[in-house]
N, C-alpha and C positions, 0 to 999 in steps of 0.2 A: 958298412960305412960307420964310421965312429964320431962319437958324438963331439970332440975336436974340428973332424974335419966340415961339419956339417956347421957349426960354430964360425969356423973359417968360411964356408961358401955362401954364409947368411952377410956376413962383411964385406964380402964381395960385390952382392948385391944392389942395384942402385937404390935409391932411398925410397923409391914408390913401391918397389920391388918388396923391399922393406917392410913397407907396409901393410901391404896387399898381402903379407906373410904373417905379420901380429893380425889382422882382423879374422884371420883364416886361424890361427890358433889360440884367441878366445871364443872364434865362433864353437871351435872344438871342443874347448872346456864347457862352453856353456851347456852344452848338448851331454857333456859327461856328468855333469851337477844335475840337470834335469832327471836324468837316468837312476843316477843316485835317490833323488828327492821322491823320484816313481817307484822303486824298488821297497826304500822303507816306509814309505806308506800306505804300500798295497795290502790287502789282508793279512799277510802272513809277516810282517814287516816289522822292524823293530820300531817302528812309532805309529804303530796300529794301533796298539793297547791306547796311546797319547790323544791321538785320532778319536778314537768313540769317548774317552773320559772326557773331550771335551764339545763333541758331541751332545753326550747325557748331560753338559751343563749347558747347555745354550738350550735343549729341549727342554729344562728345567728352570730356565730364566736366570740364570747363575752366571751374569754375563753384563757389562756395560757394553753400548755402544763405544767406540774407538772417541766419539769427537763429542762423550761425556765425561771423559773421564781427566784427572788431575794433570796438570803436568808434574 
């Protein structure tokens, strides 16, 4: 199936259909971004190093609260 004709049978669709079609594929994205955000965080991940640096700063008080800080 090519991604025209799949294009085309999304227009065809009735409009709840529609819908019930986009909630279904950011639910999908979401689930893929999560996976993402899992992978490079996990130990071996490229924001792992990012991860403990600022780890060692909050163990080291090197840190505001969010709801002290400037706007």
């Amino acid at each position: 199936m090519s991604l025209e004709s799949i294009k085309d049978a999304i227009e065809h669709l009735p409009e709840h259909e529609q819908h019930q079609l986009l909630l279904w594929l950011e639910e999908r994205e979401q689930l893929a971004w999560d996976a993402e955000i899992e992978r490079d965080f996990a130990p071996d991940g490229r924001g792992a190093s990012l991860l403990d640096r600022v780890k060692r700063d909050i163990q080291a008080g090197k840190f505001k609260p969010l709801n002290q800080r400037r706007p």
